[in-house]
N, C-alpha and C positions, 0 to 999 in steps of 0.2 A: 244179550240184548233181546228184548222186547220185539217178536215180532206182529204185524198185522196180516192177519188172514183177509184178502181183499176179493171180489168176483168183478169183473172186469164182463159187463153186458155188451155186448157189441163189437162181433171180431172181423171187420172189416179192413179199411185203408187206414180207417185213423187209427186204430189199436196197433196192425204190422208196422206201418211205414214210423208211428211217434212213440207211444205208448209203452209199448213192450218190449223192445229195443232198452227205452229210459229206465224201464222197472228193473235189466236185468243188473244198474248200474245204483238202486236204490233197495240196500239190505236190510232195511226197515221194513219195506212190503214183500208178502209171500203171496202169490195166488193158489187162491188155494180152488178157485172156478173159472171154467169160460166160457159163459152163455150167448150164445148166437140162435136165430132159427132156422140155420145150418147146420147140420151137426156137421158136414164132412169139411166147413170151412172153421169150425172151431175146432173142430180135430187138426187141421193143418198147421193150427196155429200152437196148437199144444205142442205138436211133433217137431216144428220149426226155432222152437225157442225152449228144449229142453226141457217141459212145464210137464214132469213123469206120474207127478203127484196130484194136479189140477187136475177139477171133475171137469166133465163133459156136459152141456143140458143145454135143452132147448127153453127151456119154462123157468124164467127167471123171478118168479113170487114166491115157489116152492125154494129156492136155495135162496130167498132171503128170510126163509124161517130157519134154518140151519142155526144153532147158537153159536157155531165155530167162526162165523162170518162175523168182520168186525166193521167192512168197509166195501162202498161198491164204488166201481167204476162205469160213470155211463157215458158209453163212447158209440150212441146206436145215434139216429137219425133225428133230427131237432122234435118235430111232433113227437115224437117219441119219450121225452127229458122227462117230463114233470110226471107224469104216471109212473115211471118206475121210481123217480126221486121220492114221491108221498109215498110210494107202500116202502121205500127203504125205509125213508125216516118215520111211519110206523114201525115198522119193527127192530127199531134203535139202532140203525148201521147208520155211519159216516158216510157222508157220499162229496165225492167229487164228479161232475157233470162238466162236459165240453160246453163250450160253447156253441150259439148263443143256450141262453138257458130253454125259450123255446119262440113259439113262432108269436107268440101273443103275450103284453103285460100280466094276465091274469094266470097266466102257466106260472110265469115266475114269484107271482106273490103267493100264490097257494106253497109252491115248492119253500118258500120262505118260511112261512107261517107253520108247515109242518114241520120243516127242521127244528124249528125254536120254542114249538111244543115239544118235539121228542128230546130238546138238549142236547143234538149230534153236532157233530163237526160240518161243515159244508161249504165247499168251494166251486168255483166258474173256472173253468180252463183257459187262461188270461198267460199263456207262458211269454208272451214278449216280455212282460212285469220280468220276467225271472233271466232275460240277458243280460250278460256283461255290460251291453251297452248302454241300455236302458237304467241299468242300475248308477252306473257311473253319471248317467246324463243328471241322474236325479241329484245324485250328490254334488256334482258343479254346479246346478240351479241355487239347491239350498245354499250353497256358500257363496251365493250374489255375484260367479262368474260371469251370467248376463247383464250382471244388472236389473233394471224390470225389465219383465220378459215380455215383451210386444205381437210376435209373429212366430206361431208354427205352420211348417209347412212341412205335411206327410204325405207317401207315394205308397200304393202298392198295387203291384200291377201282375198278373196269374194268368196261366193260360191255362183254363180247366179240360181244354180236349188231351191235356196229357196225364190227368190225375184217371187213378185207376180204378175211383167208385166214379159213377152217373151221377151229379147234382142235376136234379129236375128242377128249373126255374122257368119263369115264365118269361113273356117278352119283355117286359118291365125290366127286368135286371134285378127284381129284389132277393130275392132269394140267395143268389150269389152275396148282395150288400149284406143282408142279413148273418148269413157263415161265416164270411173271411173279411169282408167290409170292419166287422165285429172288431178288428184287431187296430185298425185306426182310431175308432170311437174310441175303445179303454186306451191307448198310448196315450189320445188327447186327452183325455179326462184326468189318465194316474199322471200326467204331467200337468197340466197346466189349469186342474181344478174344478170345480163346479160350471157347467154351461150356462148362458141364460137364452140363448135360443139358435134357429138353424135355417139355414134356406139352402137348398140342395137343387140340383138338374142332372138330368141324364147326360150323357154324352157317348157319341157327337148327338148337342142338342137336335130337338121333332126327329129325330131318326126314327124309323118304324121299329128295329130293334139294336138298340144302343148296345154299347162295348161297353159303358161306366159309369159310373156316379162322381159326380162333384159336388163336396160341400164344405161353408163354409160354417164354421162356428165362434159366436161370440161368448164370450165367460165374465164371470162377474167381475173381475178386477181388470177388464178394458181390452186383454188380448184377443185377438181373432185368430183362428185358428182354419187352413184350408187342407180338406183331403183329398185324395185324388183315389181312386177306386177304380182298377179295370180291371176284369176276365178274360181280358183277350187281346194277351199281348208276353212278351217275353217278361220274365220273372225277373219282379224288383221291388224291394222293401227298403226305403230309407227317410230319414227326415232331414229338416233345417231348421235349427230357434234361432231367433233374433232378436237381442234385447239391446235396450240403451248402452252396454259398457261389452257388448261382444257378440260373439257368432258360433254356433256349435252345431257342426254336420254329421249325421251317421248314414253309413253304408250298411246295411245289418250285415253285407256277405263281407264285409271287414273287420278286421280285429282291433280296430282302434278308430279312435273319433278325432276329427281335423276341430281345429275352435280358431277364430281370430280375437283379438283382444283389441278394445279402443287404443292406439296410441302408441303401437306394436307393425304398423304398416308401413314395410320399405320394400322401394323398389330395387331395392342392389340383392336381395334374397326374398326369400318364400314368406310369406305370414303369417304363414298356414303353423302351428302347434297341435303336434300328431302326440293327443291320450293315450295310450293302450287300453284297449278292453277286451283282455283274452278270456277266456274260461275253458277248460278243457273239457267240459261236457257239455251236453245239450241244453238247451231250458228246460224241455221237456224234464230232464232230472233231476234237477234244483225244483222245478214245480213240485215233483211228485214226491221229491224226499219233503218238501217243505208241508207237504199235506198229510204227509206221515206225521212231523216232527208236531204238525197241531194237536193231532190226534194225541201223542203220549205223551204232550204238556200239557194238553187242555189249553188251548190257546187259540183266539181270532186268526184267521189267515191269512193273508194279504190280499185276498181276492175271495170274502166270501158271496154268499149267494146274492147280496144285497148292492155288492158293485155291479154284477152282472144285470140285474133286473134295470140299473142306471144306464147302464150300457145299453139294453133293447131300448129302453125310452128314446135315445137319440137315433137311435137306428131309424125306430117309427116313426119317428118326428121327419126323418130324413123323406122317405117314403112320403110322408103325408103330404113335403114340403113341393114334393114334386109332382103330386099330384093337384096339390091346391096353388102352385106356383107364388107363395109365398113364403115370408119368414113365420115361424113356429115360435112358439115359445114354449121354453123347458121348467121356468118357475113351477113352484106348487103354487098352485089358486087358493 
């Protein structure tokens, strides 16, 4: 088998705790570098995850002239994305990029624009797309177990005094919306379609410095869709759709999804029809093999750089929404 030489920029929280853990479960990718401007925290990481072979460096332009490099990983801090994205995809490496792509539209069309001149591969780091549950959600949609779909309603809620990098936001709360916010926008969207626009508020509303963002979104085919966004609170990721012919709930820290069905409702037992949606690996593996498996098919990726760039749209529009305390609209003009 075929493998990919990948350098993996940025060895902080997200590369230990997601990242590298995933890789050591996708024998498609080999790393063959790990660029931090640390050396003694990218040494840790070499040491920590048996990587005997993987160079060490500080200066990641010079190991992306390397011709042994097929593929990067940018896993450094959002400003950061799209400068190292254009010099990879100059000098012809695939690149996958966390999310969000960066802190402004014009980071992400430039990083577009050069991938699609140099003909690389290139993906957003969108791993909810790649759960069990979400997979399976998708597939009961398309086989009209809601019926039409009316109402999603998404939650996630994080308490970043436990995460073990520093996110610097300001009192706004964007910054935080922006990163991990990031993961409700793409669920709504790789579910329930194109937006047509957004109206957002902090919460608890006029607070001097808010705990979180609520917004809600309309889509072109009449659904409304509400997110719930906190920082600062015990950890929780789960949604509810609600459509004309049924009901489907996920818990993401469960392995299966509850659904009711129209017509299916008694009071002598439960109503409730428990899915299974197990997976024995992480997303993060299925992500990272699936960005492999682009690469040596030559093949679109479920999340390339172009979903991402849709995804910042509604972020900003969020942001804007809340600043200009109105609805936005997401149409092209």
């Amino acid at each position: 088998m075929r493998q990919i030489n990948a350098v993996i920029v940025g060895c902080g929280a997200v590369a230990e705790k997601f990242h590298l853990p995933a890789l050591s479960r996708v024998p498609e990718i080999q790393i063959s570098a790990l660029v931090d401007k640390s050396v003694t925290r990218a040494e840790r990481l070499r040491k920590l995850f048996g990587l005997r072979n993987a160079e060490v460096a500080t200066d990641t332009f010079s190991i992306l002239d390397k011709s042994a490099v097929d593929a990067v990983l940018i896993l450094t801090p959002t400003e950061t994305h799209a400068e190292i994205a254009v010099a990879a995809a100059r000098a012809r490496k695939h690149i996958f990029c966390e999310k969000p792509l960066g802190p402004a539209v014009e980071d992400a069309e430039r990083m577009i624009s050069e991938a699609k001149k140099a003909g690389v591969v290139n993906m957003v780091g969108c791993n909810l797309r790649f759960t069990s549950q979400v997979q399976t959600l998708k597939r009961l949609v398309s086989e009209d177990f809601l019926g039409q779909t009316w109402s999603l309603d998404c939650g996630y809620v994080l308490d970043y005094s436990t995460w073990p990098a520093v996110i610097a936001r300001d009192k706004s709360g964007f910054s935080p919306w922006l990163d991990a916010g990031h993961h409700l926008v793409d669920l709504a969207r790789y579910i329930m379609g194109s937006p047509k626009s957004i109206y957002a508020k902090n919460a608890p509303v006029d607070a001097e410095e808010p705990k979180g963002i609520v917004a809600s979104i309309l889509f072109s085919k009449g659904a409304i869709a509400s997110l719930h966004f906190s920082w600062s609170g015990p950890a929780y990721l789960g949604l509810r759709m609600i459509g004309t012919e049924g009901l489907l709930s996920v818990d993401f820290s469960s392995e299966s999804i509850l659904a009711l069905k129209k017509g299916l409702l008694s009071f002598k037992s439960s109503p409730w029809l428990v899915i299974k949606a197990k997976a024995p690996f992480s997303p993060f593996c299925y992500e990272l093999s699936h960005f492999a498996q682009s690469i040596l098919k030559n093949t679109k990726p479920l999340a390339p750089f172009t979903e991402g760039l849709e995804d910042l749209k509604v972020l900003l529009a969020a942001c804007e929404s809340i600043k200009n305390d109105d609805w936005i609209s997401l149409l092209c003009e």
